[in-house]
N, C-alpha and C positions, 0 to 999 in steps of 0.2 A: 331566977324565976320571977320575982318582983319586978323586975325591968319589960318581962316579956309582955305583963299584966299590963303594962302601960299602950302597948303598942294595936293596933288594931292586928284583927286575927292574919287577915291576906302576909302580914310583914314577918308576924313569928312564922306559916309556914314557907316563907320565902327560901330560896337555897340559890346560894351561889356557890359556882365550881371554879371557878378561876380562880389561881394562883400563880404564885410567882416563879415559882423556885422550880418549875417543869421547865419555864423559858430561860432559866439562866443554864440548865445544863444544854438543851437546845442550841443556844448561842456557844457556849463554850463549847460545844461538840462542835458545834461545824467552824468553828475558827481553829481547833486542834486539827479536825481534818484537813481542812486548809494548809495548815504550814507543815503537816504530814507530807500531803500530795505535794507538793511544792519541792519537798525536799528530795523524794523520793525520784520525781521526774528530774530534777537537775542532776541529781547523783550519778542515776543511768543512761541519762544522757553524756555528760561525762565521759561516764565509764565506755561508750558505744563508739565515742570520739576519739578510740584509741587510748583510754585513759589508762593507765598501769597505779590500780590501788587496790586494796579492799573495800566494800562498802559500808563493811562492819566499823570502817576507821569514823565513820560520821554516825553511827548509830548508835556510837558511843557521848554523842551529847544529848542525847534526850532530853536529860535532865532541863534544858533550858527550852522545855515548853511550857515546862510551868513559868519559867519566868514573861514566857509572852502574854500568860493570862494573866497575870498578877499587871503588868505594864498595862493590858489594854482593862482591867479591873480600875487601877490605877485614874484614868482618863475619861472613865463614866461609860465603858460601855457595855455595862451587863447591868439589867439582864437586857440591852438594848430597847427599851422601851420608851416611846415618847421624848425622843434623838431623830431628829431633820435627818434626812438622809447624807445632807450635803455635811452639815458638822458629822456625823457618822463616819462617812468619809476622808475625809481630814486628816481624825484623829485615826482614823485606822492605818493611814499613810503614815503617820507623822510617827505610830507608836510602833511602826512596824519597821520603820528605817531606823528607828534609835535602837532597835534591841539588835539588829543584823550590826548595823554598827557597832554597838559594845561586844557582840559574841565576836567578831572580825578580832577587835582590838584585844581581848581575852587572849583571844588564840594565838596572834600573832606577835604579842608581847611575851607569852611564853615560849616561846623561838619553835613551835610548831607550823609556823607560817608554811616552809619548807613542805611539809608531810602535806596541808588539806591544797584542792585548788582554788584559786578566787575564783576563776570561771563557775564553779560550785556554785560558791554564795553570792555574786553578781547574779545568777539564773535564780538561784533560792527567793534571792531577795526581789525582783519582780517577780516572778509566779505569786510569792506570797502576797504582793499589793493586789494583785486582780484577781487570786482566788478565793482570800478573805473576805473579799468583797462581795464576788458570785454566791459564795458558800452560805455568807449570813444573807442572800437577795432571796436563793434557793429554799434555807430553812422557812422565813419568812411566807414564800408560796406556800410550801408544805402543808405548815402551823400556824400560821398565823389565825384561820377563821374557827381553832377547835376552838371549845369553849374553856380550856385549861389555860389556855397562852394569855399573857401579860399581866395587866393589875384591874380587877375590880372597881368600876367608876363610879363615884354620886358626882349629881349634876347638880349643881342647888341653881335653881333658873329655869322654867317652862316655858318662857318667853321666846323672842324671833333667836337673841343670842343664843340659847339654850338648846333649840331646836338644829341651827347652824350648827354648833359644834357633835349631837349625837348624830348627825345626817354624816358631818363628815368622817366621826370616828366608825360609822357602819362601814363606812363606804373604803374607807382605808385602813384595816385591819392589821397592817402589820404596825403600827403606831403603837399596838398592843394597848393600849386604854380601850377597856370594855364598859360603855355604859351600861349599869346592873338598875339604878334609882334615879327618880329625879325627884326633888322635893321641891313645892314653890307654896307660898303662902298662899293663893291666889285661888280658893275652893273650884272655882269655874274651870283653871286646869288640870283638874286630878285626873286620872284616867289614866290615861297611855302619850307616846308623843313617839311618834316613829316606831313603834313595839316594847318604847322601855317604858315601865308602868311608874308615873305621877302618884305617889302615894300620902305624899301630905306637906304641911307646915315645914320649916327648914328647919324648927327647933326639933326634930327627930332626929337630925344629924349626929348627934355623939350617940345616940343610942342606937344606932342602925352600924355605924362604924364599927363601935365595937361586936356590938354581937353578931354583924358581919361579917366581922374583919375586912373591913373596905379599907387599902389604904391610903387609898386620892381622890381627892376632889379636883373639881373644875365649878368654880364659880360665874355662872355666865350671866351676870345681872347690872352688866354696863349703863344700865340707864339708874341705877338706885344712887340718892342721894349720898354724899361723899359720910356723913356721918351714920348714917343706915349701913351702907357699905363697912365700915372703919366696925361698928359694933358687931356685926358677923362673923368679921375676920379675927375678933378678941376671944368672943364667945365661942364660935365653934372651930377656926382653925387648928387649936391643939389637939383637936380629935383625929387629924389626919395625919397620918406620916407625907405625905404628899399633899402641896394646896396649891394650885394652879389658878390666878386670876386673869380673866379674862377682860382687860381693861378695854374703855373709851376712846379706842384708837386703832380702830377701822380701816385696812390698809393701809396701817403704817410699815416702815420697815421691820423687817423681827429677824431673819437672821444675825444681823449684825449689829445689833443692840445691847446693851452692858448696861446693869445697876450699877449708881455709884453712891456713897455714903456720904454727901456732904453736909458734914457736922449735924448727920443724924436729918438730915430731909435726902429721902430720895432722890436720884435723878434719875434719867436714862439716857446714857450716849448713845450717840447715835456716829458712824464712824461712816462717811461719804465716801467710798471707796471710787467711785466714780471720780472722784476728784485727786485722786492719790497716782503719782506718774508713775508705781511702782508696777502698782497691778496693770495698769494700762498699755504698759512696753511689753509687760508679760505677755499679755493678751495678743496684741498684735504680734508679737514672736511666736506663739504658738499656734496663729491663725498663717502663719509664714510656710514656718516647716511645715509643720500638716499639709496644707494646699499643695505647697513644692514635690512633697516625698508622694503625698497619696495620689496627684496628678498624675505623675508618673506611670504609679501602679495601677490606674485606671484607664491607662490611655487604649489599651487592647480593646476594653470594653464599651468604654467612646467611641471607637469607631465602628464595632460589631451594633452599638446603638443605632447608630446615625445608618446603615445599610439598612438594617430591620427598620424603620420610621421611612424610608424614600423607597423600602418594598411594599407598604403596609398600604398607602396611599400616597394619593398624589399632592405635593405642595412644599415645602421650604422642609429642611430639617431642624433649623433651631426656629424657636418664636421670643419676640422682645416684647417687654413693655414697662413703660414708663412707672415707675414709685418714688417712694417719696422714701430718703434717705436721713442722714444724721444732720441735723441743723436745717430737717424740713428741704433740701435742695433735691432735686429730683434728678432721677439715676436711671439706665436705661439696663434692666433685670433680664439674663439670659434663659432660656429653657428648652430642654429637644422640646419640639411641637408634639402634642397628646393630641388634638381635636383636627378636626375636619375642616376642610376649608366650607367659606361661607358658614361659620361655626355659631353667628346672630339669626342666621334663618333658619337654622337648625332647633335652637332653641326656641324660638316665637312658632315654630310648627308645633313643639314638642307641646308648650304650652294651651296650644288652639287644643291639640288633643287632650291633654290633659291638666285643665283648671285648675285639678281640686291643689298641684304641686307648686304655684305660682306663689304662694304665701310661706311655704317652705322655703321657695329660692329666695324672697325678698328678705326673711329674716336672717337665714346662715349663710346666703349665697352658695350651699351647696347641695349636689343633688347627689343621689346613693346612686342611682344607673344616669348617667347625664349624655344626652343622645348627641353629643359635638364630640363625646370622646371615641377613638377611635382604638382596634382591637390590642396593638402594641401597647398605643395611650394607657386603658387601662392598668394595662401592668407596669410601665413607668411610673405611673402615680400611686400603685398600691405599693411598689418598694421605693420606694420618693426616688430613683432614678432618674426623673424626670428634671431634676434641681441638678445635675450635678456640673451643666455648664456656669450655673453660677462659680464654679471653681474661680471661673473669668474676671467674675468680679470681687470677689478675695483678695484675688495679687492685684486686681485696680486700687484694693481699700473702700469698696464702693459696700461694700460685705464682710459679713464676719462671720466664723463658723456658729457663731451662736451669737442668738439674739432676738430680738421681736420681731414677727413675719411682714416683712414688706410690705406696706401698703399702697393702696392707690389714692385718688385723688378724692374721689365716690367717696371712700372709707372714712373721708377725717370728724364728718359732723358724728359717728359714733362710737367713735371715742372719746368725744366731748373734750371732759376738763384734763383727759388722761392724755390727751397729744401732745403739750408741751414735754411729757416722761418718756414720749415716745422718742422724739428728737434728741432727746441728750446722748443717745446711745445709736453705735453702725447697727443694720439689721441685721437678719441672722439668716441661714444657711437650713440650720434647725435651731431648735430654740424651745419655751417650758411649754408651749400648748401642745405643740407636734408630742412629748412623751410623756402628756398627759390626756390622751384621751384621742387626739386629732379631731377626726372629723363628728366625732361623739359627742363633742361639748357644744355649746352653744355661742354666739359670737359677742353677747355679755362675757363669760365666762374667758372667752380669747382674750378680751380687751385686760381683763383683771387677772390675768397669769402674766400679758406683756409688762404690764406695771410694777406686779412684784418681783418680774427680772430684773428690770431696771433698779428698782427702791433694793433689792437686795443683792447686785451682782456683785460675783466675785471673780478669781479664776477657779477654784473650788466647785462653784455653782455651774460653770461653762465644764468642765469636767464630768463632773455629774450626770449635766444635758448630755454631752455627747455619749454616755456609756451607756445611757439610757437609749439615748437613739437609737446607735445600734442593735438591741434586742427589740426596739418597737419597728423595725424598717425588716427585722428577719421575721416576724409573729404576727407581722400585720394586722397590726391592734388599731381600730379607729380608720384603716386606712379604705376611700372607694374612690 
């Protein structure tokens, strides 16, 4: 009660409802689901394939579900909050194939090998990769926007950084970090700052933590003096169970960065994966098979394309044009033709008619109804089918299934100092803007997603891209 006397009145009847402990069973549910359903469909499938067993004979390990929460508990990922999707990923592969593996070896060193089928656990053990994955994508849509799900945030920073990270934590909700406060010394910012209310000085901090039980910060005050800085973090940092700083290093790399302790001074590695020939043979190997196998399986629909486009109107069924490839050398990018012919007079009418759209086109170069594209066109382009003779230039090496979007010649003075990052890397097929947002975002925003593929790629991250892709090319998110 003396504590509350301190505080101005708005603060004592403050209420926050987020907690943690809804999201961790949340997560743990849809990850038990997960390796349920998983198990369940390889069983009876199995079993459909002529199998001669019981299914009771597998129902009798249950018990080793709890061992897959304890493994993925193990690895940090409950209650899944404020975890990149890509390390989320990862670890969920990695902790999912070591437990299928140890139950295999379990089983099989008890000379029960005989009694289960591998067929079983080889089908177990993929479903379980892609539907842990779906599961926790799913609960995440579900829950993520109630007001129970994740952790409670103080923001200490009102300032542009401060403002950045509550904008992005509104905006991306399953990150589960809910700004509730922000505190900044600076009188003139109190108020509000996106809907979350500025309510005072930073030295409130330990007293709002506890009697809020906040238990994260996010210090977003990158411009404060290293020794200003250094005394906040003494001062109030033990009031949080979570302290998240937000440093002077603005488009740096961050997935692939490491603290290290040398002799008591900080470092940050920084691990150039770009540079490493491991992941790189990867990459082109899995740009190989893919194109190989999925060409294949598309070829029906390639040619049911290329009829519908030479029904639809008159002119070429594929269209080329010149971009600008890996080490800046310029590459000749395939695509069925969407637009019309004489598709420059098309546009300069569209314009005459309507002015007010010309400063739309010159800042994103894209239009939402664009009068060159033509009726099939559209629907090429809302499910990007329109891309998929670049297959062509995959097996050239001219292309990769993932990566930064082709550019043209136009394009390089706005990219500015970001086009030597562009060049280090082949383009991509799809890549982070396409299943973030597409044609939603703006082509600042394009340019600073290509950069942090590059500063952060992995095979991980390519993985990632393309899982995403897939559900943004079916939902048609961004896409006109």
């Amino acid at each position: 009660m003396q504590l509350n006397r301190t505080l101005p009145p708005a603060l004592v009847a403050l209420t926050i409802s987020t907690r943690s402990w809804p999201t961790y069973a949340v997560m743990i549910g849809a990850d038990l689901l997960a390796i349920v359903l998983a198990s369940i469909i390889s069983v009876y499938t199995r079993l459909a394939l002529e199998g001669q067993f019981a299914p009771s004979l597998y129902w009798q390990l249950w018990p080793v579900l709890g061992l897959f929460i304890a493994a993925y508990a193990i690895v940090g990922l409950y209650p899944g909050v404020a975890i990149s999707p890509v390390d989320e990923m990862r670890w969920l592969c990695l902790a999912t194939t070591l437990m299928y593996l140890a139950l295999a070896a379990m089983v099989f060193m008890q000379r029960e090998g005989e009694i289960y089928s591998r067929g079983v656990f080889v089908m177990a053990w993929a479903l379980s990769l892609l539907l842990v994955i779906v599961c926790r994508a799913v609960a995440r849509l579900l829950f993520a926007r109630k007001r129970w799900w994740g952790y409670p945030t103080m923001v200490l920073g009102a300032g542009k950084t401060g403002s950045m990270v509550i904008r992005t934590l509104k905006r991306r909700p399953g990150i589960g970090l809910k700004p509730v406060l922000v505190l900044d010394d600076d009188p003139k910012k109190h108020g509000s700052l996106h809907g979350v209310p500025v309510v005072g000085g930073v030295e409130l901090a330990p007293a709002l933590a506890r009697t809020r039980k906040i238990p994260y910060a996010i210090v977003a005050m990158p411009g404060v003096p290293r020794d200003r800085l250094l005394s906040l973090l003494e001062r109030y940092g033990s009031s949080f169970a979570h302290l998240l700083v937000i440093p002077d290093l603005f488009e740096f790399s961050s997935l692939w960065v490491e603290a290290k302790d040398m002799g008591g001074v900080l470092g940050l590695e920084v691990r150039q994966r770009l540079l490493l020939p491991g992941p790189r043979l990867t990459k082109f190997l899995i740009d190989l098979a893919a194109t190989l196998i999925g060409g294949l399986l598309v070829l029906p629909l390639f040619l049911l394309i290329a009829l519908l486009i030479k029904l639809d109107s008159p002119g070429p069924i594929f269209y080329s044009q010149i971009r600008i490839g890996q080490g800046g050398q310029p590459f000749k990018a395939w695509k069925f033709r969407t637009m019309v012919q004489n598709a420059d007079y098309a546009l300069k009418t569209y314009f005459e008619q309507h002015p007010e759209l010309r400063e739309a086109w010159e800042r994103d170069q894209k239009l939402r109804y664009d009068p060159r594209v033509t009726r099939i066109g559209r629907f090429l382009r809302r499910t990007s089918l329109d891309e998929l003779p670049q297959l062509w230039n995959i097996l050239r090496g001219e292309m990769s299934l993932v990566g930064p979007r082709p550019i043209i010649d136009e394009e390089i003075p706005r990219y500015g100092d970001k086009f030597p990052l562009y060049t280090k890397v082949i383009p991509g097929l799809t890549g982070l803007w396409q299943v973030s947002g597409r044609n939603n975002i703006t082509y600042e925003e394009r340019v600073s997603l290509d950069a942090y593929y590059v500063r952060n790629w992995s095979v991980w991250l390519d993985v990632y891209i393309l899982l995403r892709t897939v559900w943004v090319v079916l939902s048609g998110e961004g896409a006109y």
